[in-house]
C-alpha positions in Angstrom: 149.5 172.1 93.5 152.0 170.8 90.9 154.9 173.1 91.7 154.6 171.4 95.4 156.4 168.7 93.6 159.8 171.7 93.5 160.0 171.3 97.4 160.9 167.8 97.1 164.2 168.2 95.2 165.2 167.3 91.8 166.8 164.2 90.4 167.9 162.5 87.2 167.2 158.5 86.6 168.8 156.8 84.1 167.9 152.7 83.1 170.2 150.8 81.9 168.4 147.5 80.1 171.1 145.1 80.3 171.9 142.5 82.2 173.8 139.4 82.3 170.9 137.1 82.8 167.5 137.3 84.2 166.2 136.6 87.5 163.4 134.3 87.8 161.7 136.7 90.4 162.1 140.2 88.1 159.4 142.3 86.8 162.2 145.1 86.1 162.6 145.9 82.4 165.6 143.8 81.5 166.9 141.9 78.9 169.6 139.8 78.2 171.5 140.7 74.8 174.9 139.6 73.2 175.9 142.7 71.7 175.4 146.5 72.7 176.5 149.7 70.6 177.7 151.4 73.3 178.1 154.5 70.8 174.6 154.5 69.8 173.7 154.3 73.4 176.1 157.2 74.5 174.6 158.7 71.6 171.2 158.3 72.1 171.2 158.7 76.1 173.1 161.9 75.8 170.4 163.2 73.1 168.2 162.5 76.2 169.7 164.5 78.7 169.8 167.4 76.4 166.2 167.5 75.5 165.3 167.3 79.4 167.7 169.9 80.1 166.3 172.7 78.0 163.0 171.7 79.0 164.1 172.3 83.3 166.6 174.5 82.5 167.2 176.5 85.8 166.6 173.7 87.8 169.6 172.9 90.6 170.2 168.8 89.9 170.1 167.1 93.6 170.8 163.4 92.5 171.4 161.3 89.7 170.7 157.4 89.9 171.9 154.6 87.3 169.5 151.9 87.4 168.5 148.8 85.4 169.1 145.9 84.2 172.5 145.7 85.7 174.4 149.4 85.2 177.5 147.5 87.0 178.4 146.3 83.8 178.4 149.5 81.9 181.8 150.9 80.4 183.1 153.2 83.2 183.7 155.6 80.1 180.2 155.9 79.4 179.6 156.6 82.6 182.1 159.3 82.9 180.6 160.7 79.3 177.1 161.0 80.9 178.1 162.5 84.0 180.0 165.2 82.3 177.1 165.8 79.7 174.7 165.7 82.6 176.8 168.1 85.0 177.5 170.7 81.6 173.3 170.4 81.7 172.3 171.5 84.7 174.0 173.2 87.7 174.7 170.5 90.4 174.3 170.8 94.0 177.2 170.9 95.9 176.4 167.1 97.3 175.1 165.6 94.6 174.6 162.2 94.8 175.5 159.7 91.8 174.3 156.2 92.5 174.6 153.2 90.3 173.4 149.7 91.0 175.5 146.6 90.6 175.8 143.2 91.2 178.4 141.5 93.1 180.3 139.2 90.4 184.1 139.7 89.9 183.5 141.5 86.1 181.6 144.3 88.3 184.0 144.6 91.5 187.0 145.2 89.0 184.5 148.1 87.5 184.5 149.8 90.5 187.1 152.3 90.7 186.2 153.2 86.9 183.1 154.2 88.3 184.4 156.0 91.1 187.1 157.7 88.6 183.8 158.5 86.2 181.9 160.2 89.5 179.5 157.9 91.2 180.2 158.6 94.9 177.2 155.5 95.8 177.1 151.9 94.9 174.1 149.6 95.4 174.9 146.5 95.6 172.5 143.5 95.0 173.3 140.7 97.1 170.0 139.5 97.9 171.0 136.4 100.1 173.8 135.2 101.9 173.3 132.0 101.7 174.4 129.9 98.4 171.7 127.6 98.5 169.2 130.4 98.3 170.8 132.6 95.9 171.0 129.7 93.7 167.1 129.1 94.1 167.1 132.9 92.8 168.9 132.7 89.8 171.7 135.0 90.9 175.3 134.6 89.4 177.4 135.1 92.2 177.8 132.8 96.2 178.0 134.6 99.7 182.0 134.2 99.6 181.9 136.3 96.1 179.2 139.0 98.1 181.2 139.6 100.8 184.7 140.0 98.6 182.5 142.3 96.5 181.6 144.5 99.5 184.8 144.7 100.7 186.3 145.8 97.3 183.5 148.2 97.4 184.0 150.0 100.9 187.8 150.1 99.6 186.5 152.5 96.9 183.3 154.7 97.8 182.3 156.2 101.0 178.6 155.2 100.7 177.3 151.5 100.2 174.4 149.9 100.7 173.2 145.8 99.6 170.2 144.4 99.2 168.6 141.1 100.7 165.4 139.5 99.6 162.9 138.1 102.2 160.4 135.6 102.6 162.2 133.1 100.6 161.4 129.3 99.7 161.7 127.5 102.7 163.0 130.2 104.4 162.8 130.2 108.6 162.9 132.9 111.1 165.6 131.9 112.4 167.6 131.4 109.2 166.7 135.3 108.9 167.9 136.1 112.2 171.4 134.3 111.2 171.2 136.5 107.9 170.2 139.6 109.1 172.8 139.8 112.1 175.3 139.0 109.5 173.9 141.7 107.0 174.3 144.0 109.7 177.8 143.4 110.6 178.7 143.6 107.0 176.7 147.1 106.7 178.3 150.6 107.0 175.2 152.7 107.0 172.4 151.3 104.5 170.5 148.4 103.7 167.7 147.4 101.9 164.9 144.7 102.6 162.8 143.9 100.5 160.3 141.0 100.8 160.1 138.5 97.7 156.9 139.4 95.9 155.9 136.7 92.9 155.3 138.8 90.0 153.0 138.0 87.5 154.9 137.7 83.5 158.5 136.2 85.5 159.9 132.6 86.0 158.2 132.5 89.4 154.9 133.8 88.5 154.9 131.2 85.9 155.6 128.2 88.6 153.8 129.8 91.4 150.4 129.7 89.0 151.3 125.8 88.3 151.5 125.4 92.3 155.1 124.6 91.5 156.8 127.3 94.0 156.8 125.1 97.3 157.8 126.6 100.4 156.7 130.2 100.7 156.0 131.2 103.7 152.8 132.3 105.1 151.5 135.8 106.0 152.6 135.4 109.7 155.3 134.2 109.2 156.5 137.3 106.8 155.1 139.7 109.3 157.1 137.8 111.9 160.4 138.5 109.6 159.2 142.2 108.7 159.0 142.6 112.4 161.9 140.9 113.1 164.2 143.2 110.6 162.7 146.5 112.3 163.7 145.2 115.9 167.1 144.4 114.3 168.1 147.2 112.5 166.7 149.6 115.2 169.2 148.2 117.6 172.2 148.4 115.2 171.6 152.0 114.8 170.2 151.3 111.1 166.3 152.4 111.9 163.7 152.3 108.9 163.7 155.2 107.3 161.0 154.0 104.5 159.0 150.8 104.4 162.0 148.8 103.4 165.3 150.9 103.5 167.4 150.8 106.7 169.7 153.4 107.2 172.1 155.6 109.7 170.9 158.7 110.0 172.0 160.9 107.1 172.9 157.7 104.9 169.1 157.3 103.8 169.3 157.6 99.8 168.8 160.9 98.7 167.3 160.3 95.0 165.2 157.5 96.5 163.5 160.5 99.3 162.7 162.3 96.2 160.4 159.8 95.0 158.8 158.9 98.5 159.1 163.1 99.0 156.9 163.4 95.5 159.9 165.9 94.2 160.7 165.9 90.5 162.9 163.4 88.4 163.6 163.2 84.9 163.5 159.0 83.1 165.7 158.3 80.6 166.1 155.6 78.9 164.2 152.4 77.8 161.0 152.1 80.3 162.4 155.0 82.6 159.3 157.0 84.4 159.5 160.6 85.2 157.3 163.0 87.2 158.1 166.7 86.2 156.7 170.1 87.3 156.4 172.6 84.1 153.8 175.2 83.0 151.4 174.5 86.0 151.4 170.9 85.9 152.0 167.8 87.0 153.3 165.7 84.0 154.2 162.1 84.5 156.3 160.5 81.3 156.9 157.2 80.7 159.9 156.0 77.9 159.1 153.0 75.3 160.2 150.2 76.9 162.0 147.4 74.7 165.5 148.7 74.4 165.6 148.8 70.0 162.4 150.2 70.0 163.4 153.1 72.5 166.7 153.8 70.5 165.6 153.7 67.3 162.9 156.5 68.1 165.6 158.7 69.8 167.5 158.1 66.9 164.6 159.1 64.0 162.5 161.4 66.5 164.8 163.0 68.9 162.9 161.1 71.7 162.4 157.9 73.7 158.9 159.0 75.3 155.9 156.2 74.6 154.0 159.0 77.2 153.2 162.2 78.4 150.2 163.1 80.4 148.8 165.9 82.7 148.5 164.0 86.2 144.9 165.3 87.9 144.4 166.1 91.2 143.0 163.1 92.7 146.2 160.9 90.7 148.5 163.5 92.6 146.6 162.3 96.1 147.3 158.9 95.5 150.8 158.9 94.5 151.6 161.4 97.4 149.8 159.3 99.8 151.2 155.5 98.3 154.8 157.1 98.6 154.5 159.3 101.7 152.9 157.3 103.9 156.2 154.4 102.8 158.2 156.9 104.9 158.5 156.9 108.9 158.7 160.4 109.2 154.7 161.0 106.9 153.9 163.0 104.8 153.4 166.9 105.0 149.5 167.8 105.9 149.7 171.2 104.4 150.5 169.6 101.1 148.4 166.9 101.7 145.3 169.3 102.2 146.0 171.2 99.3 145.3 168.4 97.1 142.4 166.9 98.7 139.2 168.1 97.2 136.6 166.9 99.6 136.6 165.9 103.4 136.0 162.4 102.9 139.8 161.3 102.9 139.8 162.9 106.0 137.0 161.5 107.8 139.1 158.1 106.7 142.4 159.7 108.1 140.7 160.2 111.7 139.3 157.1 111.2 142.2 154.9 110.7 144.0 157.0 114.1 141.2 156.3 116.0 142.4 152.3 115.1 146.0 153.3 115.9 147.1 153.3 112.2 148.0 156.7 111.7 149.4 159.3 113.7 149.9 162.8 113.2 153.1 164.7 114.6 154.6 168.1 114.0 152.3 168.7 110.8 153.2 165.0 109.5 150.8 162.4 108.8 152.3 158.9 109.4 151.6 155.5 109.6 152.2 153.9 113.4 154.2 150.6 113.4 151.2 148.6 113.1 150.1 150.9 110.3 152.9 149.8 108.2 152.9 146.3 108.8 149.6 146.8 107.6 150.6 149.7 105.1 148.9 147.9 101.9 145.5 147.5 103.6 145.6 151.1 104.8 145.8 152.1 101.5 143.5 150.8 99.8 141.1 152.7 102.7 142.3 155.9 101.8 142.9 156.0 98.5 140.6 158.4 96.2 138.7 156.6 93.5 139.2 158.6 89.9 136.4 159.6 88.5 
């Protein structure tokens, strides 16, 4: 049922392309460039959020996320032009959330109360590591005395913050990770976010990993050991996971992020932005050009940034409702879940996979046990339907 997607709230993402250099481990559509029009941008972006607006006019605006690239080093006045184009748009809800990633170099942290001024009420911040030798091995701009300055600039200036750290580095021990993640936690106010170091294929460390020039990654077990080790952690700091890799206090989990694992609705803007909308009886899922020139110059001549638009089917709706449900401690709602299942074999697999202890089901949610998320990737691949 497309209009299912409703219940799960509404939210705005907006991609900023930019950054100041580029990782060697990121798959992310960003680009390094010496000079942006930040009129045409303001411009074009605003054209954007008008054409989405007519098309869900009526619809009450839950969150709004800035995401890239690096968004920490956009002007805080084009910030504040967005936000009042976005909130003259649509009706806002009363707690809206405004998010906006950034990185923890000094040009950002003096950004911050712009951004505040301009009406984010969230920052993200991208720390990744807190130790030097490892953030130098990932290409980031910034050392662990600059990260914890950052935060604390930060805190000084929003009343929600959440960092990042990357896991399953080069030559990376368990107990290094203990060290990190007990200091992580002490540095935390209510969220953080864990994310294990995946070697993408197209980046700097896809590249060396296919040469067998990447030493040091640790094995299977050993990133199970530090998954495991994180959940055991964050539990007993009060921060449990609320989704696969995000940590948080209860009522600190990200609002715009539960719309995606939620299957609610969100608008993409800008270059290589994604959206999944509800409109006319369908599920449409949109997806933006995604080299930044390209992108503007279409807005520009054609009023639009889309490369895509396409009816999702029903079995397409399973999968994405299952891959980001089942991400999420609490499940995934049954009801909806039987409403766009078609024949009985997913369930025979469902029953299946709790007769193993993978999945439970509680209070009309279907979730993955503890060992069914350790194992979440695997599970999936069980369940999910093939398109025909």
């Amino acid at each position: 049922m497309p209009e299912a997607g409703r219940s799960g709230g509404f939210g705005l993402y907006l991609h900023w392309p930019f950054c100041q250099a580029k990782c060697p481990y990121c798959d992310f559509n960003s680009h390094v460039s010496g000079r942006i029009d930040h009129r045409r941008w303001q411009a074009a972006l605003i054209s954007e959020i008008d054409r989405h607006g007519r098309e869900t006019s009526g619809r009450i605006l839950n969150s709004v996320f800035f995401g890239g690239g690096t968004p920490g080093l956009m002007p805080p006045d084009l910030v504040a032009a967005l936000l009042d184009r976005i909130r003259r748009t649509w009706q806002v809800a009363n707690d809206l959330e405004v998010t906006l990633e950034a990185n923890p170099t000094s040009v950002e942290s003096s950004l911050f109360q712009g951004f505040r001024d301009a009406g984010v009420n969230r920052i993200s911040i991208g720390i990744q590591a807190l130790d030097d030798a490892a953030l130098r091995a990932l290409g980031r701009l910034h050392d662990t005395a600059r990260a914890r300055a950052a935060l604390e600039t930060a805190r000084a200036v929003f009343s929600r913050v959440s960092f990042d750290l990357i896991y399953a580095r080069q030559h990376q021990s368990l107990s290094g990770w203990k060290t990190e993640l007990r200091e992580a936690l002490e540095m935390t106010d209510g969220h953080l976010s864990l994310y294990q170091l995946t070697i993408e294929p197209g980046t700097a460390f896809g590249r060396l990993h296919a040469r067998g020039a990447l030493p040091g990654l640790p094995d299977e077990d050993l990133a199970a050991d530090m998954y495991l080790l994180a959940q055991e952690m964050c539990e007993a700091a009060g921060l449990p996971a609320y989704e696969i890799s995000n940590h948080a206090r209860p009522g600190d989990e990200s609002r715009h992020n539960m719309i995606y694992w939620t299957a609610g609705d969100y608008v993409g803007i800008g270059p290589g932005a994604h959206g999944r909308l509800s409109l006319g009886g369908k599920r449409l899922a949109t997806e933006a050009l995604s080299q930044p020139e390209r992108w503007l110059s279409q807005v520009e001549a054609l009023g639009h940034g889309e490369a895509s638009r396409r009816s999702l089917s029903r079995n397409e709706q399973l999968a994405e409702y299952l891959m980001m449900g089942l991400r999420l401690r609490a499940g995934l709602d049954e009801t909806r879940l039987s409403s766009l299942c078609v024949d009985d074999d997913l369930f025979n697999k469902i029953n299946t996979m709790k007769e193993a202890g993978l999945l439970e089901r509680c209070s009309g949610k279907l979730r993955a046990t503890s060992r069914g998320r350790l194992l979440l990737d695997a599970l999936l691949r069980e369940l999910l339907p093939v398109e025909g």
